[in-house]
C-alpha angles and dihedrals in degrees: 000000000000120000112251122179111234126184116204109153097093091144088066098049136324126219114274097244113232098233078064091055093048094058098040086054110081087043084070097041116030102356094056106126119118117252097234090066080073084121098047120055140339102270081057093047085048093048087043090054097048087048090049097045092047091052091048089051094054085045095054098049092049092048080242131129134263092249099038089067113085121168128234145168093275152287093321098048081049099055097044091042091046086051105033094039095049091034094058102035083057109042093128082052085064152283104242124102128186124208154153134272092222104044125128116287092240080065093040106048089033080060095041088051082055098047092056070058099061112263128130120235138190118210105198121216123239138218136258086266093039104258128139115239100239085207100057079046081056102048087032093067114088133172090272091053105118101163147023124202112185115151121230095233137003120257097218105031099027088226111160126220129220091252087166096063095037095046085052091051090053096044086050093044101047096244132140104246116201122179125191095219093170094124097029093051110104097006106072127020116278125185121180100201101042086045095052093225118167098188122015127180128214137163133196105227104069087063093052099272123118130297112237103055132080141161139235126210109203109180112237112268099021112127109218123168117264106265106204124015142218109070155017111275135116078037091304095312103101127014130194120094111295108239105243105196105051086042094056079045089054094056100041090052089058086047085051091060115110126201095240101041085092096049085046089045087049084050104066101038088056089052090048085050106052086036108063080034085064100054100028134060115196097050110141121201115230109212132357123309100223109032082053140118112249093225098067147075133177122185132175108218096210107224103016136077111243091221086066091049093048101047083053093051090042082058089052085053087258119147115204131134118237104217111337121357083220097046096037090111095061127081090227113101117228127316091200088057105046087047085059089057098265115146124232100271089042093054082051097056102054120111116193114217113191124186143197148171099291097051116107137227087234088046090062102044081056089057093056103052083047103043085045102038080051099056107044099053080047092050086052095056095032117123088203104082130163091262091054 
């Protein structure tokens, strides 16, 4: 077999598409002036419209306003900004969060720092395919419930969640709603307002924009605590100097996006699917086919331990996470799958394959012969067998 180098880990981070570089660029070189200098001199008021038009262009494609868009340094200073800000502006509201047992670890761990605080917190369970029960969201909000975090898809499984409904319970209820919609943004429809979202959470770099930069919506009207001090900027919520260029990237990424780039993307994790279905016996879907991102693919390999699969396909130039990309240097095995009901060895034996836009029909007809030709030799020489 010749080595190909295949890059499937797109949920960890995509490529930063060079149509993105090319317009971050002068903003480096010739266009490099602060924002905030708007009042001062020409370079300033250049640097404030590519910031404004970039903002505008985030809003838009969210059904937000202008004002209700403020950067940040990703998805994870969004999400602790989005709980900690409206936690602690709103401490008389309540002192009660709900949330779920497979959420991102920058929610987790920013609601168990609450809780050491002293608030109280429900973590929902999930169901075999990942999904909150609206109704335990229902019976789980109390008169002390002040917000609910539920993220709009999984990062390892790419399971989506009914924001909509959800988002309809809160508003009726009273209740600040805030979705981490990282992995979901740009690749299914989102809508703040339909979805009655309060607080939502997106970042550049997993639609092949540059790390570094991420946006929060905060819906008009919602006081949240000022998150970083020492200046003006993001309309007084955040200070610090924007960063210009891998905003202008972020914006250009979301202009890069085509209409069919998801169908294609669906494509060709469907062929990796019924394709490794085709050779193996033993594959476990992780998730649900249908509520599900195009861009992901989780698999459980029964009998063998998926490090071991993914150091042989690493050897075959082959990119994919075994688990969480964030838990991967612990022992333990997911925490997002063993919420869902798998057991320990079938946690193990998951293996995560995310898409996107660059991959190749041939590069994943590659990945088959590989991802089949190395389990089987691990499943020869596997301890773990059916009678065990």
């Amino acid at each position: 077999m010749k080595l190909k180098k295949v890059y499937l880990d797109n949920a960890a981070t995509t490529l930063c598409d060079k149509r993105v570089v090319d317009a971050m660029i002068p903003f480096y070189t010739d266009k490099y002036a602060v924002a905030s200098s708007d009042f001062s001199h020409s370079p300033g008021i250049e640097a404030k419209e590519a910031l404004d038009k970039a903002r505008e262009d985030i809003a838009n494609k969210i059904g937000a306003k202008f004002r209700e868009v403020i950067f940040t340094s990703g998805a994870t200073e969004s999400n602790n900004v989005a709980i900690n800000g409206i936690a602690m502006a709103n401490k008389k509201k309540g002192n009660h969060i709900i949330t779920s047992s497979v959420e991102h670890r920058s929610v987790k761990e920013a609601i168990e720092a609450l809780e050491k605080e002293g608030f109280t917190v429900t973590w929902l369970p999930v169901s075999k395919g990942g999904f909150v029960s609206v109704d335990d969201l229902k019976k789980s909000i109390k008169k002390e419930t002040l917000l609910v975090s539920i993220q709009h898809a999984n990062q390892e499984t790419g399971t989506v969640q009914d924001i909509n409904s959800i988002g309809n319970i809160c508003h009726k209820k009273s209740v600040f709603f805030h979705t981490d919609a990282a992995l979901s943004f740009g690749r299914i429809p989102l809508d703040v307002k339909k979805a009655k979202v309060d607080l939502l959470s997106i970042t550049a770099h997993k639609i092949h924009g540059p790390k570094g930069v991420g946006a929060l919506y905060i819906r008009d009207g919602l006081g949240i605590v000022k998150c970083m001090y020492g200046g003006f900027n993001e309309f007084n919520k955040r200070a610090g100097t924007e960063n210009i260029p891998g905003i202008v990237g972020f914006a250009k990424a979301i202009e890069l996006i085509e209409p069919n780039e998801i169908k294609y993307i669906e494509k060709l994790k469907e062929r990796l699917y019924d394709g490794i279905k085709k050779e193996l016996d033993a594959v476990q879907l992780n998730g649900n086919q249908k509520d599900t991102l195009p861009t992901i693919l989780n698999l459980t390999f029964r009998f063998v331990e998926g490090e071991s699969v993914i150091l042989h396909l690493d050897m075959r130039g082959i990119a994919v996470i075994t688990g969480s990309a964030c838990f991967s240097r612990s022992l333990e095995p997911s925490y997002v799958l063993k919420a869902m009901g798998l057991s320990h060895e079938e946690a193990h034996g998951s293996i995560r394959f995310s898409f996107s836009r660059f991959n190749k029909e041939d590069e994943i007809d590659y990945t088959i012969d590989a991802v089949v030709n190395v389990v089987k030799k691990l499943r020869e020489i596997s301890p773990i067998t059916p009678d065990n």
